[in-house]
Biotite code that builds the C-alpha atoms (Angstrom):
import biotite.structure as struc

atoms = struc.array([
    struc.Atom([12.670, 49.993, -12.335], chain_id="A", res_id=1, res_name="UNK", atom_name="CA", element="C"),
    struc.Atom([11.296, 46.320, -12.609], chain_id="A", res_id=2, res_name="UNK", atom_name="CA", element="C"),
    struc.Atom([14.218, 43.805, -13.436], chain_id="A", res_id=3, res_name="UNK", atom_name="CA", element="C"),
    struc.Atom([11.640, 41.272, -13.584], chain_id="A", res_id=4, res_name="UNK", atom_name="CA", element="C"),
    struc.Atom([8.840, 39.233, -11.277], chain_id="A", res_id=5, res_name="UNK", atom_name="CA", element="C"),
    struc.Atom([9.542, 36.084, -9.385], chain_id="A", res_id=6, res_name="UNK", atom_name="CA", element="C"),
    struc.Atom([6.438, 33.826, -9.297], chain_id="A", res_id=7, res_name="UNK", atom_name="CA", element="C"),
    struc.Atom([6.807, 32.472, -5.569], chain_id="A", res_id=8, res_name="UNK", atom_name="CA", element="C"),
    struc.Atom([3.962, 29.614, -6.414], chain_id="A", res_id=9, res_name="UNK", atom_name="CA", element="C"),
    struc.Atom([5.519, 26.369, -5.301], chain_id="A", res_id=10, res_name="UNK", atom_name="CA", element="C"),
    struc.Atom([5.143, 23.753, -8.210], chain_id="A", res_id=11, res_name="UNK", atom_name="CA", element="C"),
    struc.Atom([4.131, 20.441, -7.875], chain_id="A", res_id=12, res_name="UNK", atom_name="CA", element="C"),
    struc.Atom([6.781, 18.913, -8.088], chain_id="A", res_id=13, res_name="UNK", atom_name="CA", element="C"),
    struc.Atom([7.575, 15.220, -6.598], chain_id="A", res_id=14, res_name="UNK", atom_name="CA", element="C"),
    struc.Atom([9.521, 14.423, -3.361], chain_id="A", res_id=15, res_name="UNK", atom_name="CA", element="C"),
    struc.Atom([11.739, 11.346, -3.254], chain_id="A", res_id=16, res_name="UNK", atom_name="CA", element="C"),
    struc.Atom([9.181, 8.022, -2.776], chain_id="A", res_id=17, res_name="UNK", atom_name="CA", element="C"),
    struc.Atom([9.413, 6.946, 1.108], chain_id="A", res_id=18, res_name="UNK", atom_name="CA", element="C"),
    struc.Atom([9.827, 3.150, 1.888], chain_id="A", res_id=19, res_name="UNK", atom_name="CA", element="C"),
    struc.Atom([8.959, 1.974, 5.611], chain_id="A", res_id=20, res_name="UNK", atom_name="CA", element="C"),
    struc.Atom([7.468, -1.451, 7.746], chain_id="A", res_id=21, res_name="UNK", atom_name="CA", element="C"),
    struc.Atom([4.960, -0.878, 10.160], chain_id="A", res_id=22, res_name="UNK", atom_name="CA", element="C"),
    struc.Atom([5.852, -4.005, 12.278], chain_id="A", res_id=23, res_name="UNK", atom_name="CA", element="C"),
    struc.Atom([2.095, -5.581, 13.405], chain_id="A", res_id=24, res_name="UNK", atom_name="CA", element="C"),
    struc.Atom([3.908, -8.319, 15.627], chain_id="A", res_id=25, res_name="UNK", atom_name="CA", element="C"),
    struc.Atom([6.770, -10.450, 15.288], chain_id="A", res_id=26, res_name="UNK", atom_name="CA", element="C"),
    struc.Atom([5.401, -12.282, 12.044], chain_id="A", res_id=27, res_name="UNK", atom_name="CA", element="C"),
    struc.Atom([3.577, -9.432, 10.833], chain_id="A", res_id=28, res_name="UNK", atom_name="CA", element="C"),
    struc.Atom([4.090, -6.402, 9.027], chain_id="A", res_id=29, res_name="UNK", atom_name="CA", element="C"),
    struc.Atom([2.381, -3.451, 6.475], chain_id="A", res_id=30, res_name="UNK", atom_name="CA", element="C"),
    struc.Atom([5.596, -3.091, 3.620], chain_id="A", res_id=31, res_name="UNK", atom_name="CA", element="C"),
    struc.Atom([4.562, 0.748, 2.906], chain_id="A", res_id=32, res_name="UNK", atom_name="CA", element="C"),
    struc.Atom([5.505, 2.616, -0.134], chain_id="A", res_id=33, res_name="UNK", atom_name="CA", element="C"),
    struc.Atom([4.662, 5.752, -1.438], chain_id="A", res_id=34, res_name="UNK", atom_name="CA", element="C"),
    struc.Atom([5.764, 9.112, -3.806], chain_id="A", res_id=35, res_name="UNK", atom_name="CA", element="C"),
    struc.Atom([3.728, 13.007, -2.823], chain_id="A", res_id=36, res_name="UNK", atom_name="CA", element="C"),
    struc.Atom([4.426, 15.986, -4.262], chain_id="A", res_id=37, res_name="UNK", atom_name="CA", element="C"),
    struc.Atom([5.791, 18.508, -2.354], chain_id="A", res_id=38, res_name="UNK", atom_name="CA", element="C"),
    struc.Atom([2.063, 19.624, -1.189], chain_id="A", res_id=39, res_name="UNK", atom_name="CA", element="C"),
    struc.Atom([1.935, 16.299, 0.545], chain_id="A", res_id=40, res_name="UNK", atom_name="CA", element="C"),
    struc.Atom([-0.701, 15.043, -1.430], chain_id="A", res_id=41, res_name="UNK", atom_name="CA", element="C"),
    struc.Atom([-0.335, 11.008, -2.296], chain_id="A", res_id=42, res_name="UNK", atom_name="CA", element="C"),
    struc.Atom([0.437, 10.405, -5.885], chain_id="A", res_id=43, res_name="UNK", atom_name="CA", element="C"),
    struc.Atom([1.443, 6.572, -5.683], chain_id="A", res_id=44, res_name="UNK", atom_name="CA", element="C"),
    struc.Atom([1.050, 4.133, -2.751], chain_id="A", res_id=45, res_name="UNK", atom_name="CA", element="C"),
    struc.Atom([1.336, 0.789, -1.876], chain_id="A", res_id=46, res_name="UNK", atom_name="CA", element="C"),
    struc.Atom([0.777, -1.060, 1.037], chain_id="A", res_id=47, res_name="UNK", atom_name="CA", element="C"),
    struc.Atom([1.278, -4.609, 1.677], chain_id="A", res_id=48, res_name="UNK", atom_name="CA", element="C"),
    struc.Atom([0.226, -6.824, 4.876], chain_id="A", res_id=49, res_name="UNK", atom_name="CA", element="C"),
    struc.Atom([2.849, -9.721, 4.984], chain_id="A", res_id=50, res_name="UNK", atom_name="CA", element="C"),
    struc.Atom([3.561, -12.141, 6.780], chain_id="A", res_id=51, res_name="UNK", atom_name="CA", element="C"),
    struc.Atom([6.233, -14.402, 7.846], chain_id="A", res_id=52, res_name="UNK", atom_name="CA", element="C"),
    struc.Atom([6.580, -18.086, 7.145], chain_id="A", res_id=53, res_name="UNK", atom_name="CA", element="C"),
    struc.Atom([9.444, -20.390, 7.140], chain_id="A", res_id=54, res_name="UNK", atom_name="CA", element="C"),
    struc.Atom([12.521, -17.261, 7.087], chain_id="A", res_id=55, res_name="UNK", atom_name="CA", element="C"),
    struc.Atom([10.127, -15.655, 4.248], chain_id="A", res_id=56, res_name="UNK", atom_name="CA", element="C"),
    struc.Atom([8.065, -12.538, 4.510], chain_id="A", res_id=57, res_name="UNK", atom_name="CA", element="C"),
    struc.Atom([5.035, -13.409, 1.398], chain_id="A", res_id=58, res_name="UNK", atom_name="CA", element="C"),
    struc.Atom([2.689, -10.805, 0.582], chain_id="A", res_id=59, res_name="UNK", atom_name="CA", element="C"),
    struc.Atom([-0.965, -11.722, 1.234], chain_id="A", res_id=60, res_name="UNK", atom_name="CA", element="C"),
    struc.Atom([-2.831, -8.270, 0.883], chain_id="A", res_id=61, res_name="UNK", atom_name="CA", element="C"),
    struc.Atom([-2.098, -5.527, -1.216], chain_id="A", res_id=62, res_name="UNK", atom_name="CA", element="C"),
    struc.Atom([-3.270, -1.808, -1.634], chain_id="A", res_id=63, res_name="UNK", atom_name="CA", element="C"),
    struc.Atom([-2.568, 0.082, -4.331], chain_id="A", res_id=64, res_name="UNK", atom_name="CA", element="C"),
    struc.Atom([-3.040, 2.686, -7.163], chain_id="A", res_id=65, res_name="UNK", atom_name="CA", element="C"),
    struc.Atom([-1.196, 1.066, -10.134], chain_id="A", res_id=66, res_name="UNK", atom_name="CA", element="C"),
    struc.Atom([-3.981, 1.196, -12.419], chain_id="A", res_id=67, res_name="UNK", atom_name="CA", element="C"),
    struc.Atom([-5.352, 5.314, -12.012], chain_id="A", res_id=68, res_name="UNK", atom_name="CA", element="C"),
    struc.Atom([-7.684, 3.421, -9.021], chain_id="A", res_id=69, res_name="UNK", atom_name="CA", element="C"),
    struc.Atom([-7.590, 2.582, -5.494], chain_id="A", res_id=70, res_name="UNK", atom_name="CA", element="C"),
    struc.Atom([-8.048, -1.498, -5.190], chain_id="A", res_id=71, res_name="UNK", atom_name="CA", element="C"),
    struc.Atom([-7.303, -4.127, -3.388], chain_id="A", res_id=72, res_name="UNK", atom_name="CA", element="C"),
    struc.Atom([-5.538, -7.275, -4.456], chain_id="A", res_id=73, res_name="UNK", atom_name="CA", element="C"),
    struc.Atom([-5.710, -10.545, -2.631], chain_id="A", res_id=74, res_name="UNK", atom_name="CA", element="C"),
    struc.Atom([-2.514, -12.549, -3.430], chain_id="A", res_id=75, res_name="UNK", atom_name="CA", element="C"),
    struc.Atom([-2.439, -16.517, -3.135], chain_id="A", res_id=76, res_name="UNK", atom_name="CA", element="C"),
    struc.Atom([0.548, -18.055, -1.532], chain_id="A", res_id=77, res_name="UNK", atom_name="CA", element="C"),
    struc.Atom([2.467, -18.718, -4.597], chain_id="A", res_id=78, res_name="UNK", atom_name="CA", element="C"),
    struc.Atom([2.170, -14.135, -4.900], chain_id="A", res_id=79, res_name="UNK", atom_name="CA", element="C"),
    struc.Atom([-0.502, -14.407, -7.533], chain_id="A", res_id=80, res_name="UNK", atom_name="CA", element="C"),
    struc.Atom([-3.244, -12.193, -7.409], chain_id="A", res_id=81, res_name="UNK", atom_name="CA", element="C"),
    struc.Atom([-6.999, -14.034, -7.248], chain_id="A", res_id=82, res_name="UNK", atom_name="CA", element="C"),
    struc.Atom([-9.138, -11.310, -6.753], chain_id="A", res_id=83, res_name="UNK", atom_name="CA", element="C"),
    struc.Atom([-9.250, -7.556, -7.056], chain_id="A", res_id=84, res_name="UNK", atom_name="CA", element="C"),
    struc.Atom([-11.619, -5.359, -5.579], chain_id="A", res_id=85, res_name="UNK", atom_name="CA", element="C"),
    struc.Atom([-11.745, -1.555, -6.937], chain_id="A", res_id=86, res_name="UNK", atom_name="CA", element="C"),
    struc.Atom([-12.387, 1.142, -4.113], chain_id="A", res_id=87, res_name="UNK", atom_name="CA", element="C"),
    struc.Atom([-13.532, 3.910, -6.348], chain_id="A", res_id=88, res_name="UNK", atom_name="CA", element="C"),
    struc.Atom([-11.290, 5.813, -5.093], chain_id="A", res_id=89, res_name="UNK", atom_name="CA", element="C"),
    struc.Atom([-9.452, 8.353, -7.860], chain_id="A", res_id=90, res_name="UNK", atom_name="CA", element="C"),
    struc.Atom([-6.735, 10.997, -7.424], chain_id="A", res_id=91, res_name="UNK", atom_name="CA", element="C"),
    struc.Atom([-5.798, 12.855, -4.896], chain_id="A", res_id=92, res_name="UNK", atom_name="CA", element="C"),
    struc.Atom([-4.920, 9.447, -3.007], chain_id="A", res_id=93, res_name="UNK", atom_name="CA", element="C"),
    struc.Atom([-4.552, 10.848, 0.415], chain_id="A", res_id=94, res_name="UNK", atom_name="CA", element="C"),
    struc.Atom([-8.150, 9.021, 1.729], chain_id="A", res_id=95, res_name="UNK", atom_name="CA", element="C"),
    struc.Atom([-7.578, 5.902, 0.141], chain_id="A", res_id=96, res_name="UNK", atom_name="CA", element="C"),
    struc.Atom([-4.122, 5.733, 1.570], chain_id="A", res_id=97, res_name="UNK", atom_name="CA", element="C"),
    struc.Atom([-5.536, 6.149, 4.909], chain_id="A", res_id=98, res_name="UNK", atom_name="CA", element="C"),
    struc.Atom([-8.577, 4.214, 4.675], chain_id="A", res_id=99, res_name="UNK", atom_name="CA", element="C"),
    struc.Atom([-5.928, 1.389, 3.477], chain_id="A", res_id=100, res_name="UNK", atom_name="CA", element="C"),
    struc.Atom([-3.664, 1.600, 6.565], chain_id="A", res_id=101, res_name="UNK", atom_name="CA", element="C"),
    struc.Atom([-6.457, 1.370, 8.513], chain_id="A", res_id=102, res_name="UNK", atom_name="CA", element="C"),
    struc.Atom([-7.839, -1.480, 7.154], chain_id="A", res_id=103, res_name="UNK", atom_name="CA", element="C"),
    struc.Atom([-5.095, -3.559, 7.424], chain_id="A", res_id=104, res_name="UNK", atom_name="CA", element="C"),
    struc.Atom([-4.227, -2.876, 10.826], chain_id="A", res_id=105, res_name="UNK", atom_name="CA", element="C"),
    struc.Atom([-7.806, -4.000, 11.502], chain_id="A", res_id=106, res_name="UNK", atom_name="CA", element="C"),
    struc.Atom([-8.298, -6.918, 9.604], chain_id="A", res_id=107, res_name="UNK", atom_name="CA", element="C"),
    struc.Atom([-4.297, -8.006, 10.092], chain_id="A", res_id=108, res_name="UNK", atom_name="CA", element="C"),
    struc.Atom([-5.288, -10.831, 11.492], chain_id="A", res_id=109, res_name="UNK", atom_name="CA", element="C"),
    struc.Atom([-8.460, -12.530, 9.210], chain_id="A", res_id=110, res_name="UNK", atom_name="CA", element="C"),
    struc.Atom([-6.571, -11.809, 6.508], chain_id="A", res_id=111, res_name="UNK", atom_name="CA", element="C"),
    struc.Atom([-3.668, -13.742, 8.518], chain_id="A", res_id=112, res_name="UNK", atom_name="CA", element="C"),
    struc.Atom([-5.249, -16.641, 9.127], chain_id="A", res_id=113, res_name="UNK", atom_name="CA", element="C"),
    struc.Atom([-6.791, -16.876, 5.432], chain_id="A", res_id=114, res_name="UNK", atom_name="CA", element="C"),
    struc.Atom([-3.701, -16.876, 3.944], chain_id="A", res_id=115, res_name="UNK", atom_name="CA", element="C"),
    struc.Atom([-2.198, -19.192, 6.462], chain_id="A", res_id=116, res_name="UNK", atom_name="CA", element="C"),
    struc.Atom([-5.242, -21.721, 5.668], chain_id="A", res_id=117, res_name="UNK", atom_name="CA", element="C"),
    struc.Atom([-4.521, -21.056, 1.988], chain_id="A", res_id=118, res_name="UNK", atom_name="CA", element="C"),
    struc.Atom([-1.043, -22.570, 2.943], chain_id="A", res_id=119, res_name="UNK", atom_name="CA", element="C"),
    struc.Atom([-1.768, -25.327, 4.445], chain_id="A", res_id=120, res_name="UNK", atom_name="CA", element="C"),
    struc.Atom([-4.334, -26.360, 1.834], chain_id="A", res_id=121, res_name="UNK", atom_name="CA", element="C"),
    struc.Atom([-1.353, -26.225, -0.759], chain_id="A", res_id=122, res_name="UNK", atom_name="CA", element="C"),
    struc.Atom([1.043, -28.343, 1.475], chain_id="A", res_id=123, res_name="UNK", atom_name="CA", element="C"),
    struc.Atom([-1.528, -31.531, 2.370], chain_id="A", res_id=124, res_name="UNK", atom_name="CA", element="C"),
])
């Protein structure tokens, strides 16, 4: 006799978003953010290089997939965003996570000193 069938499938279903820094030195850091479903695959991300000026942490590079798309946002020292470059990368999310991480820890510093010249422009 069949009392009835269990379908042991796991859903997708979505674990709690994770939240961590990824400390680059002592006045830089990757602010990492991101929600996966219980398969582990990436279904929102950000990352964010900051760095530290003055007591403040200010964003100055940001990956993301807030629009259905992998880009890149390049944020001024006031926060706004002045240019946005689209990776072409869709859903799953995993390699544009990783190719993101990378990046930054890469290119930490141009991006660094950019910013930091960006700064100084704004404060002659």
């Amino acid at each position: 006799m069949c009392i009835g069938r269990v379908d042991l499938r796991l859903e997708d279903k979505h674990v709690p978003p994770q939240a961590w820094f990824n400390y680059l030195d002592h006045e830089t850091r990757i602010r990492t953010r991101m929600t996966t479903n219980n398969r582990g695959v990436i279904e929102k991300f950000t990352l964010q290089l900051e760095v530290l000026v003055d007591g403040d942490w200010l964003p100055i590079v940001r990956y993301d997939n807030a629009h259905g798309e992998a880009h890149i946002d390049f944020l001024d020292p006031t926060g706004v965003t002045y240019d946005k470059v689209w990776l072409g990368l869709r859903a799953p999310f995993n390699a544009a996570f990783t190719r993101a991480e990378d990046e930054l820890k890469e290119s930490a510093r141009e991006h660094r000193e950019r910013f930091l010249r960006q700064l100084k422009g704004r404060r002659l």
